[in-house]
N, C-alpha and C positions, 0 to 999 in steps of 0.2 A: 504494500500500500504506500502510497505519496505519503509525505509530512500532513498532518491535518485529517488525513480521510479517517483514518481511526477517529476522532475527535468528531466529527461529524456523522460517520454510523452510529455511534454510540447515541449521538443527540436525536438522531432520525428516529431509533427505536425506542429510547423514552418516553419521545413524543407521541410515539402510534399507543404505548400502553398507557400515557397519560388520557388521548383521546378516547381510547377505546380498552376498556380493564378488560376484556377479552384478549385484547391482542397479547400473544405472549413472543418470548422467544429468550433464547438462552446463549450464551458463549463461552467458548472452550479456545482458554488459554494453551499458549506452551511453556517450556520449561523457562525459558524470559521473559515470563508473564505478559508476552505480546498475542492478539489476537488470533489462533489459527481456525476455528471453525465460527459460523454465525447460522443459526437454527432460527426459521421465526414462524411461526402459523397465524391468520389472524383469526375473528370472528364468522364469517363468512366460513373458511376453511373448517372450521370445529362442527359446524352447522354441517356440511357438506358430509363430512365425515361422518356424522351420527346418522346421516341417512343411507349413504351408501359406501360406507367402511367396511361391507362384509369380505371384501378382495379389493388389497393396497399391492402397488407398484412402487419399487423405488429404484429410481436410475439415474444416471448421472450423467451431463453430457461431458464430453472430453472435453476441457480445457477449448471451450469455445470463444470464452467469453474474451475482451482483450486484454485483460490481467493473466489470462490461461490459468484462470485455478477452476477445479471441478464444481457444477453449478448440480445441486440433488433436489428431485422434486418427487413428493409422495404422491402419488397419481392414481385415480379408478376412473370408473365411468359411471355416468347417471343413469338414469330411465330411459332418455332418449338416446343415448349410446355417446355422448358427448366428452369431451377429458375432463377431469373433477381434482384439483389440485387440492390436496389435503396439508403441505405444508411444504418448503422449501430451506433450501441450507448452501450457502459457500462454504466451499469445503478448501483444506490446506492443499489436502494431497488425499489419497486414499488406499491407507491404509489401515487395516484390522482396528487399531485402538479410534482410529477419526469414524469409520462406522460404529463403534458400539456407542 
């Protein structure tokens, strides 16, 4: 990440759980106490999930993004057979410990 972007996700995601006490999301340092993973779901997503949580997808695209770190999105379908995003994660790397 640039100088500041930490500083400013950080504020981005306060802000969604200050607007919205649904929205949640979690982050996972590394051993330099610098950011390596960011997990977020919000309201919407939780909803989504309670209806049609019964089969979750989770995958990840390669290093698409143009930082190239792994972008992970929990994913099913609805009723009308549509993609139904249940929660999403930049990831460091993807390895064993950054999945569990």
């Amino acid at each position: 990440m640039k100088i500041g972007d930490t500083r400013w996700v950080l504020e981005y995601l306060q802000q969604r759980q200050l607007d919205d006490p649904n929205f949640f999301y979690a982050i996972q340092v590394d051993k330099d106490d610098l950011i390596a993973n960011i997990l977020w779901v919000d309201a919407q997503m939780k909803i989504d999930y309670s209806y049609f949580g019964d089969v979750v997808c989770f995958d990840t695209t390669y290093r698409k993004n143009k930082e190239g770190l792994p972008f992970a999105l929990f994913v099913s379908v609805n009723h009308h057979k549509q993609t139904t995003v249940f929660g999403a994660a930049l990831l460091y790397d993807e390895t064993a410990s950054t999945f569990m």
